[in-house]
C-alpha positions in Angstrom: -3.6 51.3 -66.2 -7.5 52.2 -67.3 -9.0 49.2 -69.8 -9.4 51.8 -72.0 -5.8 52.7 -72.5 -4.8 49.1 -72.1 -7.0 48.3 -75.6 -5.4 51.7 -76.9 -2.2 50.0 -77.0 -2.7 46.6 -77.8 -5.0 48.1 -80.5 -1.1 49.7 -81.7 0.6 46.8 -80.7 -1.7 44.8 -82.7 -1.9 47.5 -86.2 2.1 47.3 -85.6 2.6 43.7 -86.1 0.4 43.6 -88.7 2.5 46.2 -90.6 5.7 43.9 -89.6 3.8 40.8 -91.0 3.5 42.9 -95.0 6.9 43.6 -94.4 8.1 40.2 -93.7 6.0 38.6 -96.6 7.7 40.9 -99.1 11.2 40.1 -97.8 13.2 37.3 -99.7 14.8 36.2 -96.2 15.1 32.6 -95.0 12.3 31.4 -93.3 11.8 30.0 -89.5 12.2 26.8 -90.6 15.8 27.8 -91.9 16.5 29.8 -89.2 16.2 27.2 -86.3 17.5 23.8 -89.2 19.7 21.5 -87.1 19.5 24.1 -83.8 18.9 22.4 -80.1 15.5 24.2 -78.6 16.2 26.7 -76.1 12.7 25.9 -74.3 9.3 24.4 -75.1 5.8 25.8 -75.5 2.1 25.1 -75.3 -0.8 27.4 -75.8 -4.8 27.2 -77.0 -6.4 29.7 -78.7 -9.8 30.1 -80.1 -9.8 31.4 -83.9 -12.7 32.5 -85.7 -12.3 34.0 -89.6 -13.7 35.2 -92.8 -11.1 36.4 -94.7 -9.7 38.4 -91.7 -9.0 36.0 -88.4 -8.7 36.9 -84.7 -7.7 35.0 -82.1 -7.1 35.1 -78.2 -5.7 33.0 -75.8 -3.2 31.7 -73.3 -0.4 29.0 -72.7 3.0 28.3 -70.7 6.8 28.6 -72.0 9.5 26.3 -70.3 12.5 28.0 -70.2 15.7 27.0 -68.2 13.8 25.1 -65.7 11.2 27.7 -64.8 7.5 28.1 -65.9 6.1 31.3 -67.3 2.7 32.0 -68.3 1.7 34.0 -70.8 -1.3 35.5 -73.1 -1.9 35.6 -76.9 -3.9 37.5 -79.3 -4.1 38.5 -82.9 -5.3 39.4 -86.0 -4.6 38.4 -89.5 -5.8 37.3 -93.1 -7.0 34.6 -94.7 -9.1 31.8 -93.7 -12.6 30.5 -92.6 -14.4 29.3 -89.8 -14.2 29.0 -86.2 -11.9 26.6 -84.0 -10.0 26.1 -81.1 -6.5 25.2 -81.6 -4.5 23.4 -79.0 -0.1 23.7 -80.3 2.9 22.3 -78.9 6.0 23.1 -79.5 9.7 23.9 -79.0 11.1 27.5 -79.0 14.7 28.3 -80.5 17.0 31.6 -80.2 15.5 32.7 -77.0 18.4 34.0 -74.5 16.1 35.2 -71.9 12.9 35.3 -70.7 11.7 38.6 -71.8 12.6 38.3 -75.3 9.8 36.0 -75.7 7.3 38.9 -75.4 6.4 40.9 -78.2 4.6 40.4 -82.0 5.2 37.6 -83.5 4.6 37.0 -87.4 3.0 33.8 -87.8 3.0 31.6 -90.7 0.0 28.8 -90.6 -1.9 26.6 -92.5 -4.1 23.8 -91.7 -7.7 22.7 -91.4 -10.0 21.4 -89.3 -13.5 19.6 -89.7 -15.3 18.5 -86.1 -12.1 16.5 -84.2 -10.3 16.2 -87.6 -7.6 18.4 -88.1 -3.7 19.0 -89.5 -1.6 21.7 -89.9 1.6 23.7 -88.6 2.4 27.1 -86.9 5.6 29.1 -87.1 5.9 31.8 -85.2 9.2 34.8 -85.6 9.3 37.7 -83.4 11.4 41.3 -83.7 14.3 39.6 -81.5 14.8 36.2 -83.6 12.7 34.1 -81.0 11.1 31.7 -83.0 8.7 28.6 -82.4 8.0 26.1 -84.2 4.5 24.8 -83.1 2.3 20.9 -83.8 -1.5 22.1 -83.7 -4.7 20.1 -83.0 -7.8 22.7 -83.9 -11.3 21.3 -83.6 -14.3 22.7 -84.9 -14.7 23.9 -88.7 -11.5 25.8 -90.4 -9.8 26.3 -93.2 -6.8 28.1 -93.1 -3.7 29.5 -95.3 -2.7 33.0 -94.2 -0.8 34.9 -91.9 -1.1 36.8 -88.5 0.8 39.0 -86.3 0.1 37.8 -83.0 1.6 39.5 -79.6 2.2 37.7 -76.7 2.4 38.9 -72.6 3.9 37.5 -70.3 1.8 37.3 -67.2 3.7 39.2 -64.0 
């Protein structure tokens, strides 16, 4: 696939989860936190990302799902609003309603909030895609952010 077909359709991926991230905030469903109350994790993940915002955010980066014993690598990046600064963030977490592998790909809304100031920093990340995966992330960001927004953020899974 040419690069510049490749950005072509993240670039649609990306507008497309942003569209799904309106819709969701509109929506009077339960939230992630409902959804996966009293549930056993069907695998774990951890991922860093690099943030930077001013009003709109982006971010980009990598991180690993265990799932059934096996290891798979994958890629993240997003857009979103709200927010301030740059930062890296470093989550852990558990995943719950994922059946297989491949459902773990795809946009993801995200719900955050948080802050960080030098090695100081709090907050939590929820993350829901399309096929009810959801993950329910710890973060550690360092550098200077404030955040309270949303994102759609799409994650590959590296072949």
């Amino acid at each position: 696939m040419a690069l510049g077909s490749f950005r072509t359709r993240r670039g649609i991926i990306l507008a497309a989860a942003l569209l799904a991230l309106a819709a969701c905030s509109k929506q009077g469903g339960g939230t992630a936190s409902e959804t996966v109350k009293n549930q056993t994790p069907s695998g774990t993940v951890e991922m860093s990302q690099i943030q930077a915002a001013f009003i709109g955010s982006g971010n980009t980066g990598d991180g690993t799902l265990q799932f059934r014993g096996r290891t798979y690598p994958f890629t993240v990046s997003g857009l979103g609003i709200g927010g301030i600064g740059v930062s890296t963030l470093e989550a852990t977490g558990e995943v719950y309603d994922l059946a297989k592998a491949d459902d773990f790909e795809g946009a993801y809304v995200q719900g955050r909030y948080g802050f960080a100031i030098g090695e100081e920093s709090g907050g939590a990340l929820w993350l829901k895609n399309d096929k009810g995966v959801v993950m329910r992330l710890k973060t550690k960001r360092t550098g200077l952010m404030l955040s309270l927004g949303g994102d759609a953020v799409v994650i590959t899974l590296k072949r």
